[in-house]
Each structure stands twice: as structure tokens, then as C-alpha cells.
N, C-alpha and C positions, 0 to 999 in steps of 0.2 A: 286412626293414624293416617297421615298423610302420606299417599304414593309419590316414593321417588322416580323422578323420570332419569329413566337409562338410555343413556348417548348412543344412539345404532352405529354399527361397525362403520356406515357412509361418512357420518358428521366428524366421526375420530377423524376417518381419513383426509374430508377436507381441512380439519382444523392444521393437521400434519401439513397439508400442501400448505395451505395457509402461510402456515410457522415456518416452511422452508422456501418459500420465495419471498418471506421480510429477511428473512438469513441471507436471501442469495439478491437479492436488491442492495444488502447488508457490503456483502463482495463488494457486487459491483461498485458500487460508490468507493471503497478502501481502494480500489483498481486504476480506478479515476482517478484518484486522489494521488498516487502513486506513481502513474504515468505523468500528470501534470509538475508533480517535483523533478522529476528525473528529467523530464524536456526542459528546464528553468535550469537544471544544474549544467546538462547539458552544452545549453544553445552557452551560456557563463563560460565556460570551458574553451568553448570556440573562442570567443571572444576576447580573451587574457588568459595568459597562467593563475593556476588556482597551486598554494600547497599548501599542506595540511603536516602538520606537525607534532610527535607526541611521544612520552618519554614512557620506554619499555618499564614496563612492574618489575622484570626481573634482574635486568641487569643495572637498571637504572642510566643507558644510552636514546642520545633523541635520534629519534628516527623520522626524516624527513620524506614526503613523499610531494614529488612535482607531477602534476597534470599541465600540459603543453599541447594545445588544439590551435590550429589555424582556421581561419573562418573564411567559407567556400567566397568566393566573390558573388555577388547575384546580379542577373542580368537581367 
């Protein structure tokens, strides 16, 4: 019979670090991702009124919501 090779308690634990910083690279990129929408929605905001419009499930009234940003002058 052929011997099975057993993973020493070291290799788990790198495989573990491993596995949690493709996870936590994982994050950061969704972070990135994230930050970059929200500055784009943003800087839009500044720039013109945005509103967003949308009809309650329950009572069946629209409910309008205005976003109104002024955009800083740059020197």
C-alpha cells in the first residue's frame, strides 16, 4: 500500500494564511471598487441635482427624493 502523506500543522496553517489574504485582497479590491462609485456619484451631485424617484409597495404613493449639491469653485 502506498503511504499517504499527512499535511503538518505548518502547511495547514500557511495554506489558512494563504486562503485569508486572496480573501482579504478579495476586500480590498470590493473597497476600491466602492470608494471609486461613491466619489463618481458624488463629485455628479456637486455638479447638478440628482432625484430619484420610487413608488411605496405599500401604499402605492411616489416618493420623490431631491439631492441638491453645489460645487466648490476651484482655484
Amino acid at each position: 500500500m502506498a503511504k499517504e502523506e499527512v499535511a503538518s500543522p505548518d502547511s495547514k496553517q500557511q495554506e489558512m494564511l494563504e486562503h485569508l489574504q486572496k480573501r482579504l485582497d478579495l476586500l480590498d479590491e470590493r473597497l476600491d471598487n466602492i470608494d471609486s462609485i461613491v466619489t463618481v456619484v458624488t463629485e455628479r451631485i456637486m455638479k447638478q441635482p440628482i432625484t430619484i424617484t420610487f413608488t411605496c409597495p405599500k401604499c402605492g404613493g411616489n416618493v420623490e427624493i431631491a439631492l441638491v449639491g453645489v460645487e466648490k469653485p476651484r482655484r
